[in-house]
C-alpha positions in Angstrom: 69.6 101.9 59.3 70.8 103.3 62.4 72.3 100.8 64.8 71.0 100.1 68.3 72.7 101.8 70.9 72.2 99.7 74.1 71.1 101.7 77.2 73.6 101.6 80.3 73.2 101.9 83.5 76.6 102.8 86.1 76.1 102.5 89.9 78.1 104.4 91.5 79.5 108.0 90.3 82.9 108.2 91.7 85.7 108.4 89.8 85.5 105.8 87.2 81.4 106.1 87.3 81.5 109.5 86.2 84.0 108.8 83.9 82.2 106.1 82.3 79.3 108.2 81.8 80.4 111.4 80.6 82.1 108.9 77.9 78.5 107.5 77.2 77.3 110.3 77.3 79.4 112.1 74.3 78.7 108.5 72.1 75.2 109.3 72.9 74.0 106.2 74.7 71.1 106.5 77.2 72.5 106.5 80.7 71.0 105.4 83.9 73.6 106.7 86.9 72.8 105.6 90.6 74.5 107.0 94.0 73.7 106.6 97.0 75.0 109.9 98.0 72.6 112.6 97.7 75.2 115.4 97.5 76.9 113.4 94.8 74.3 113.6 92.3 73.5 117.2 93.1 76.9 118.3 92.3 77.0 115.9 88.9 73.3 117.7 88.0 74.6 120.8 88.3 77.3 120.1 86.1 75.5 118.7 83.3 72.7 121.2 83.6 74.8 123.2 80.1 75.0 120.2 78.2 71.6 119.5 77.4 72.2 115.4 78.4 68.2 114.8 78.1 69.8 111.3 77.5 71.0 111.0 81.1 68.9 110.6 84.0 70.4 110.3 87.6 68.8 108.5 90.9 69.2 107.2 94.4 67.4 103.8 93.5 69.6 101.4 92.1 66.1 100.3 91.1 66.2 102.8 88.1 69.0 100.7 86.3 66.9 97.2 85.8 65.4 98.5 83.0 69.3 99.0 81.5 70.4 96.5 78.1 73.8 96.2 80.3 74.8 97.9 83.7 78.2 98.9 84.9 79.0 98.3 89.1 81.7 101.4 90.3 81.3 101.1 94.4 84.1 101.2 96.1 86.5 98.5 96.5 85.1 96.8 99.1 83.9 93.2 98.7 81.0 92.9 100.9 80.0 96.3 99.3 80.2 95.0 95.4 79.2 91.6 96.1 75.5 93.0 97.3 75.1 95.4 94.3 75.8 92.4 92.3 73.5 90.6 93.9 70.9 93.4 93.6 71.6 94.1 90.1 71.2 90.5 89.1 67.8 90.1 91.2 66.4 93.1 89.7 67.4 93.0 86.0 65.8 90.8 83.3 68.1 87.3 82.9 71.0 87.8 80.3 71.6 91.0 81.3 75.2 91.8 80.8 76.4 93.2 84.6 80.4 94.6 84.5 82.3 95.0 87.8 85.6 97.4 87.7 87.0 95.6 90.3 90.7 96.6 90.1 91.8 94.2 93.2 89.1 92.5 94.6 89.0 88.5 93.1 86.5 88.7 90.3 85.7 85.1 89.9 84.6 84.9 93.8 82.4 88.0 93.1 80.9 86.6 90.5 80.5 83.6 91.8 78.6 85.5 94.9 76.1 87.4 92.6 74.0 84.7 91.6 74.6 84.9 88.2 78.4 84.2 87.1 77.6 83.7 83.3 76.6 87.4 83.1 79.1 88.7 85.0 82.6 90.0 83.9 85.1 92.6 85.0 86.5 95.9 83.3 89.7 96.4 85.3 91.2 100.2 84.7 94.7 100.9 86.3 93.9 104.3 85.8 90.7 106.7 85.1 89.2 106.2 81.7 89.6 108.3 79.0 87.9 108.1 75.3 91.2 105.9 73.6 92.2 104.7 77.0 92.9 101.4 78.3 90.8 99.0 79.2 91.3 95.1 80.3 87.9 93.4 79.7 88.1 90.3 82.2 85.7 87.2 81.8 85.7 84.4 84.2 85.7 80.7 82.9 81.8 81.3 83.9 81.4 83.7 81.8 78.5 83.6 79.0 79.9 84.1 75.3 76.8 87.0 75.2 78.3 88.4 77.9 81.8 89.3 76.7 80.3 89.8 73.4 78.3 92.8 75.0 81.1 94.1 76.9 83.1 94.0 73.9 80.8 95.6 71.9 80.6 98.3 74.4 84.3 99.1 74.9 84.2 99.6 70.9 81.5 102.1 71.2 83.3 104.2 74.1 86.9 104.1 71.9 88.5 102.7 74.9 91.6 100.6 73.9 91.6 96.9 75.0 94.7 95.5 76.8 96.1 92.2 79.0 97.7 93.4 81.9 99.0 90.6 84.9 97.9 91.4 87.8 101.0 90.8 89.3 102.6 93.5 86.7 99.8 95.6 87.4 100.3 96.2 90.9 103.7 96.5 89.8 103.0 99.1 87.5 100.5 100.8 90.4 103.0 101.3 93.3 105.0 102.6 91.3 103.1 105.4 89.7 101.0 106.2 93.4 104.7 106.9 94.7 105.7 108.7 91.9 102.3 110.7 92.5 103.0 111.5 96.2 106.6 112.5 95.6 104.8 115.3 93.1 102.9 116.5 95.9 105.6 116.8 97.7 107.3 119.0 95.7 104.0 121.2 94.9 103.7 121.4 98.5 107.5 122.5 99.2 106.9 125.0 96.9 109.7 124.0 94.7 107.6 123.9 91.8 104.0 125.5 91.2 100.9 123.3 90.1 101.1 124.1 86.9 105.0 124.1 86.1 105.2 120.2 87.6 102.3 118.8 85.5 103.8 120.7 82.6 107.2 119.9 82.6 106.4 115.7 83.1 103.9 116.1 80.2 106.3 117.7 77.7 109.7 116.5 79.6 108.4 112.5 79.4 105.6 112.7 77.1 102.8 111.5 79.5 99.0 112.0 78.8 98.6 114.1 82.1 100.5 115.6 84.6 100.6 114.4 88.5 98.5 116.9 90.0 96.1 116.7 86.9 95.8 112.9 87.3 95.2 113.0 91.3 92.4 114.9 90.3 91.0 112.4 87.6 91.7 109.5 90.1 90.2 110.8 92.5 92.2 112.7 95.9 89.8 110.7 98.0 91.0 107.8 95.9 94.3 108.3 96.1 94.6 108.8 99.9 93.1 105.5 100.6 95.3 103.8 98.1 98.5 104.9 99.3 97.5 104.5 102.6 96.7 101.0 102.0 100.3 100.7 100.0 101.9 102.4 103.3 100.2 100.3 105.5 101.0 96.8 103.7 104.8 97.6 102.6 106.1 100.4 105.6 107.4 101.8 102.5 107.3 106.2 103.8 107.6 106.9 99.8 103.5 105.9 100.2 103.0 107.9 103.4 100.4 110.7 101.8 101.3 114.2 101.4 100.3 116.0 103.9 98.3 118.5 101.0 96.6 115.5 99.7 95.0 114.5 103.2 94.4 118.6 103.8 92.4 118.5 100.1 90.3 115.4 101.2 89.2 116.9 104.7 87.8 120.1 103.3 86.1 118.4 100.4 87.9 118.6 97.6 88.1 115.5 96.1 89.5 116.7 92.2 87.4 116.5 89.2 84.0 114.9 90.8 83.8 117.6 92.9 84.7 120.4 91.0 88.0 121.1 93.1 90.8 119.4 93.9 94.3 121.2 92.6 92.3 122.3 89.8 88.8 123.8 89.7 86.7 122.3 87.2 83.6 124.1 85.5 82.5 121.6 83.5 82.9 117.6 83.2 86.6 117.5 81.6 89.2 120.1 81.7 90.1 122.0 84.3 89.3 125.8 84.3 91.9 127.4 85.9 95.1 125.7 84.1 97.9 127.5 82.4 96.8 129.1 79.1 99.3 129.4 76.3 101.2 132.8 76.3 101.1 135.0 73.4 104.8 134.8 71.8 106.4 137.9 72.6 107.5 140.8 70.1 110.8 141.5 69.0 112.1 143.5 71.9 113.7 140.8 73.8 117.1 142.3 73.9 118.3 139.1 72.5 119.8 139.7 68.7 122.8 137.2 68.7 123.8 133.7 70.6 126.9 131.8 71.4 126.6 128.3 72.6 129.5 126.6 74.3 130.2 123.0 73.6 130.4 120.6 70.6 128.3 117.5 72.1 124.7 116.8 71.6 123.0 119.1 73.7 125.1 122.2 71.9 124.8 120.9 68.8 121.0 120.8 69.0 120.8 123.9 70.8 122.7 125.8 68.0 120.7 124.4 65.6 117.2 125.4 67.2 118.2 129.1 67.7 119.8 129.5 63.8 116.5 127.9 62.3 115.1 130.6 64.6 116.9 133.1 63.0 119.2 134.2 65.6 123.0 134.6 64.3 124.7 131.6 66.8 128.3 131.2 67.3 129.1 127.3 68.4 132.7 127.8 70.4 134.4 124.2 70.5 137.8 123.2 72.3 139.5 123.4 69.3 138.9 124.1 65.4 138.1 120.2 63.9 135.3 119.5 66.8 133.9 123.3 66.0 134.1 121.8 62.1 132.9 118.8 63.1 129.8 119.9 64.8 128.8 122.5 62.8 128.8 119.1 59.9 126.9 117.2 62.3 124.1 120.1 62.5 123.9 120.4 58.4 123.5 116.5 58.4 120.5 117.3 61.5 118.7 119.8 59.0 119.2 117.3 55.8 117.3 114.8 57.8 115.0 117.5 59.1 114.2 118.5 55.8 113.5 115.2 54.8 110.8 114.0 57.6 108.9 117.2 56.8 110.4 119.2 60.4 112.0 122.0 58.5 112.0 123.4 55.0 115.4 123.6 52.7 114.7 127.1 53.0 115.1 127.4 56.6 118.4 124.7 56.4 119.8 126.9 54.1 119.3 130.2 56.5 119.9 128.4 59.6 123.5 127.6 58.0 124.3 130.9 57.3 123.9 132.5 60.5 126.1 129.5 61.9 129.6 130.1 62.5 132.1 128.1 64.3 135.0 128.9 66.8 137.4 127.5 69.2 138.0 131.0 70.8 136.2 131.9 74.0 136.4 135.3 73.0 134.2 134.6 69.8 131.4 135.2 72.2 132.3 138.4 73.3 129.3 140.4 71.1 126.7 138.1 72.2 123.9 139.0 74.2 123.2 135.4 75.2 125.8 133.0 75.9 124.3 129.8 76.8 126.8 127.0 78.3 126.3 123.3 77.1 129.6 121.3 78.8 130.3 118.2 80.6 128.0 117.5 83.5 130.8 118.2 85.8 130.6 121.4 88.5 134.4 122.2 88.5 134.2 122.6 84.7 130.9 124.3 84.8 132.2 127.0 87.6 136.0 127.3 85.6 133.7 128.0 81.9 131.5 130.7 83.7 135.0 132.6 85.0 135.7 132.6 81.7 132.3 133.8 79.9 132.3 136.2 82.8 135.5 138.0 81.7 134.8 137.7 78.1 131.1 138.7 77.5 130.3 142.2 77.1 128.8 144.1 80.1 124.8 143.2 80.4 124.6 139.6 78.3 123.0 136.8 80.0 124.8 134.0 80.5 122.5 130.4 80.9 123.7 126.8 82.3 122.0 124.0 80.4 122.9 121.6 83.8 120.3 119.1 84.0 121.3 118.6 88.0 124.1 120.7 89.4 123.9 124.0 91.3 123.0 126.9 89.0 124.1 129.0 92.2 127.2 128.1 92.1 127.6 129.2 88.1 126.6 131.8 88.5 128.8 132.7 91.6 131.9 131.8 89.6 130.4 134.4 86.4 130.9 137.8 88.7 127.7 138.8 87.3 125.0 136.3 89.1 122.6 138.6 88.4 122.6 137.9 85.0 122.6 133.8 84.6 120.0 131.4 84.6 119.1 127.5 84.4 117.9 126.8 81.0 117.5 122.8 80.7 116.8 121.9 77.2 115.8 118.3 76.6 116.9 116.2 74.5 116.8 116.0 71.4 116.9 119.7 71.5 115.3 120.6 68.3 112.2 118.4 68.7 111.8 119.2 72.8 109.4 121.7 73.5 110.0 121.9 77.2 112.4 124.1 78.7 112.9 124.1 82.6 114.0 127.2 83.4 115.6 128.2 86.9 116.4 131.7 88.5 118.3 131.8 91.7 118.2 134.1 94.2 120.2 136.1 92.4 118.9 136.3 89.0 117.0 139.1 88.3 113.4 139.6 87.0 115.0 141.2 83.8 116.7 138.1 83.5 114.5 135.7 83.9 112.0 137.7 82.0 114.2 137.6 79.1 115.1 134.0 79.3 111.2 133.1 79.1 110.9 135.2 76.2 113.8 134.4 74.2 112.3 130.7 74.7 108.9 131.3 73.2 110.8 132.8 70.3 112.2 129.5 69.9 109.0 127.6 70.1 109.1 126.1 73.5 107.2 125.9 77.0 109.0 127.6 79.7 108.2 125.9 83.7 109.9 127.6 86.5 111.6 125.5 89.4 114.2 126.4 92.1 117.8 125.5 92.1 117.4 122.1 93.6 119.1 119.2 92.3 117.0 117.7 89.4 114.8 120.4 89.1 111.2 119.3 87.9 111.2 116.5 85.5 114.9 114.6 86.8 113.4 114.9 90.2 110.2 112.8 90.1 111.6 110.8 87.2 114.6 109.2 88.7 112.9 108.6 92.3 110.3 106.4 89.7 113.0 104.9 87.4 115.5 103.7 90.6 112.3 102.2 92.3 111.9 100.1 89.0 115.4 99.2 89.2 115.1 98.1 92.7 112.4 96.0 92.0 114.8 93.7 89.9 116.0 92.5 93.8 112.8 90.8 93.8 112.7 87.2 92.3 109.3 87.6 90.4 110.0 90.9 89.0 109.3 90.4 85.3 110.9 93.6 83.1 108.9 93.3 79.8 105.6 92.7 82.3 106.4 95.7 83.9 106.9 97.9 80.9 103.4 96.8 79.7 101.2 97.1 82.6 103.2 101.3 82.7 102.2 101.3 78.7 98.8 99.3 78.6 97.7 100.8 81.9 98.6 104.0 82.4 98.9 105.0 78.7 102.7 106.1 79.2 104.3 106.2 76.0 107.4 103.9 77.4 107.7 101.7 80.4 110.5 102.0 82.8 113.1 100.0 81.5 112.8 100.7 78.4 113.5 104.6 79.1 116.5 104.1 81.0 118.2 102.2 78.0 116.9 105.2 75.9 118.3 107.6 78.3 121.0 105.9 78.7 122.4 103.7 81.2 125.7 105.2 82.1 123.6 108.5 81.9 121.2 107.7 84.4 123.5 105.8 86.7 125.5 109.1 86.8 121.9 111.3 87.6 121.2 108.8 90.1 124.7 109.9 92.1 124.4 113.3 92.0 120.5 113.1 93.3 121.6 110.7 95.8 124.3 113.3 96.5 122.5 116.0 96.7 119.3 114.1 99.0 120.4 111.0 100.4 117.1 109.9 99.5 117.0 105.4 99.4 114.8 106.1 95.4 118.1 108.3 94.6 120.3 105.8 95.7 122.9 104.8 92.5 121.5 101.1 91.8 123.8 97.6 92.2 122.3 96.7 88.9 122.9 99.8 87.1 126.4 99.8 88.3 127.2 96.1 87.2 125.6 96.6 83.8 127.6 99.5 82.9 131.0 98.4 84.2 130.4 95.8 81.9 129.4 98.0 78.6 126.0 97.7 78.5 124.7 100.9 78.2 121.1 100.5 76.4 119.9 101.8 72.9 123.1 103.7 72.1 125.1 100.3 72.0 121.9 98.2 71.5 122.9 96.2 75.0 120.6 97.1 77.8 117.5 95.9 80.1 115.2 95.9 77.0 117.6 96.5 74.1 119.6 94.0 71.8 
């Protein structure tokens, strides 16, 4: 026997109205959407005019929802405004009708209270737009009627979106955070340090987020977003919330991101955007790449070499001396043991990925290479000194590639003699499971270059963004600005870590809050980004944090040695 699906009604199609009902729609419920805005249903016919959504009717009259089994209030976050829907939706719809406010900040018992009819009201707070396995905090009053939450509950099931507990405290938390971490993206975009596509790219695959900046302005709504970070600029005088100038630019002429069709994408139909990066083809043989040395015995090199020898490239690993070039080519067979056994790579590629591995403590040992890539110390002076030496040792024409996560790729390849022929190439880590490589040309590097960089990377598997030699590059950039405002919030005497952690997790669907990536980057590690970003910008979010600096003098450095903000 099919089961009853209860017939919705949503007034107002902003962002989290639309949302709500192309989500409906695709579960196939009956949906009743009211706007007062005549141009706003116009545009939100015309784009379900291909789908066939006979299910879905649109209207001016919120009268058109009283006939609705439970109806879903999406005005804007005003109080006066919500409180008279409520009122209206309560007055017109039959008694015991479940009615849902997605107040995010407004106080929902009050509201309720104000409609007339507190036992069949309740909240559905998002922190940001929904998506089908979203979050979701379903929020009753001590009014509320057990039918009531039972209805809303049963809804959320049908929709897929994921239920959560988030403290409002934590959640505005969680909310500044992100909005400045948002407008420091637009920033960039607007610089043009990075294009649109390259910054939402690299903090998808760099940090494993569901969308990029620029893609989520566009869900949220750029309308949306200007008023809350004005409102966050206004309350704290905080100029890391003053909106991008591109962002008040995009609202003035209209486009408002994926409601309207336009924003920094253009949208032609409900979800994704139409103009975003496609996948590239992977290229053909003729990359002019046949053989790679990597320099360095740590990590990064380790990893690196291993990725290009599964690949099928013969890689030389050059070490400072013969038992750490042992030592790491035994660390990468132990790497493709464990590969092998979690299903990554098959014994028959460990087996050819170890022949084609040799190990050296010579700098000359990369002599025949067409592709020297340099994986050292974070340290400029040793950086520039290594590229002297690959510049006299390398054979005329190889391209030579800094792995620097935040130095000057300049001045490498200044110190080569051939900086024509270098390039940023920032693996992440760990190397062979990273897809995302950022990958920086300076005004010296050469379109043949670069070309070949980009093409030697899809070889390998991964994503390629471009960025300009600037300190941090993409992902290090609008990562550590966000992390040392966390940290910074530790000053405060409510700040709550763990709180904060889950409202970034259970509201914004990132895969790890805060604190709990710094102890997995590392602490030392990202006290030592933090200086050379404040170095390089003298930016207050850059600034190398008190905390950060006490915990590490003291040997807490996070998951490595299990003692750090969130790990024991």
């Amino acid at each position: 026997m099919t089961q009853h699906r209860p017939v919705v009604g949503i007034v107002g199609l902003g962002t989290v109205g639309e949302a709500l009902l192309g989500m409906l729609r695709e579960t196939g419920h009956e949906v009743i959407g009211v706007d007062s805005d005549p141009a706003v249903l116009a545009r939100l016919r015309k784009r379900l005019e291909d789908t066939g959504s006979a299910l879905v009717h649109l209207t001016e009259d919120t009268a058109g929802v009283y006939r609705a089994d439970l109806v879903i209030e999406a005005v804007p976050e005003d109080e006066v405004v919500k409180t008279e829907v409520l009122r209206r939706l309560h007055t017109g719809c039959a008694d015991g009708t479940a009615v849902v406010t997605t107040t995010s900040s407004l106080p929902l018992t009050r509201l309720a209270i104000a409609s007339g009819r507190p036992g069949d009201t309740m909240g559905l707070r998002f922190l940001a737009p929904p998506l089908p396995g979203g979050p979701v905090e379903p929020v009753p009053t001590a009014m509320t009627s057990p039918a009531t939450v039972a209805a809303v509950g049963d809804l959320v099931a049908r929709l897929g979106l994921t239920p959560v507990a988030v403290d409002a405290r934590h959640g505005a938390d969680a909310t500044a955070l992100v909005y400045a971490y948002l407008n420091r993206a637009m920033t960039l975009y607007e610089r043009g340090d990075a294009d649109r596509d390259s910054i939402d790219l690299a903090m998808r695959l760099g940090c494993g987020l569901p969308a990029g900046p620029l893609e989520l302005l566009d869900r949220i709504g750029l309308d949306t977003a200007l008023s809350a970070l004005a409102g966050l600029w206004t309350r704290t005088g905080d100029d890391s919330f003053a909106p991008a100038p591109v962002l008040t630019r995009l609202v003035r002429q209209g486009s408002l991101g994926q409601k309207s069709g336009h924003g920094f994408y253009t949208y032609d139909g409900l979800d994704a955007p139409a103009d975003a990066r496609r996948s590239a083809p992977l290229p053909g043989e003729g990359i002019g790449v046949h053989r790679i040395g990597v320099v360095g015995s740590g990590t990064m090199a380790r990893g690196i070499a291993e990725m290009t020898s599964v690949a099928g490239f013969p890689t030389v690993l050059v070490a400072r001396d013969a038992d750490k070039a042992s030592g790491a080519l035994a660390q990468i067979g132990e790497s493709l043991e464990r590969g092998v056994r979690r299903g990554r790579v098959t014994s028959r590629a460990k087996t050819g990925a170890l022949e084609l591995l040799v190990g050296a403590d010579d700098i000359g040992a990369v002599g025949g290479c067409d592709l020297v890539i340099e994986a050292v110390v974070e340290d400029l002076d040793v950086k520039r000194a290594l590229f002297a030496r690959l510049g006299a040792a390398c054979k005329p024409g190889a391209l030579l590639a800094t792995t620097t996560s935040s130095l000057s790729v300049t001045a490498c390849a200044e110190a080569s003699g051939r900086p024509s022929r270098v390039v940023g190439m920032h693996f992440f880590n760990p190397a062979p499971v990273m897809r995302l490589v950022e990958l920086v040309r300076t005004e010296a590097t050469s379109e043949e270059s670069a070309d070949t960089a980009r093409a030697l990377c899809e070889r390998l598997g991964r994503t390629t963004v471009n960025c300009s030699d600037r300190a941090g590059f993409i992902v290090n950039y609008l990562l550590f600005s966000y992390l040392g405002r966390a940290v910074n919030l530790l000053d405060r005497h409510d700040a709550d870590i763990a709180g904060i952690d889950a409202a970034i997790e259970q509201g914004f669907g990132h895969p790890m809050g805060p604190f709990a990536l710094l102890d997995t980057i590392g602490l030392d590690v990202s006290l030592a980004v933090q200086r050379e970003l404040y170095k390089a910008f003298r930016e207050p979010d850059f600034a190398p944090s008190p905390v950060l600096e006490q915990l590490v003098a003291a040997g807490w450095l996070g998951r490595k040695n299990r003692k750090g903000l969130r790990s024991r």
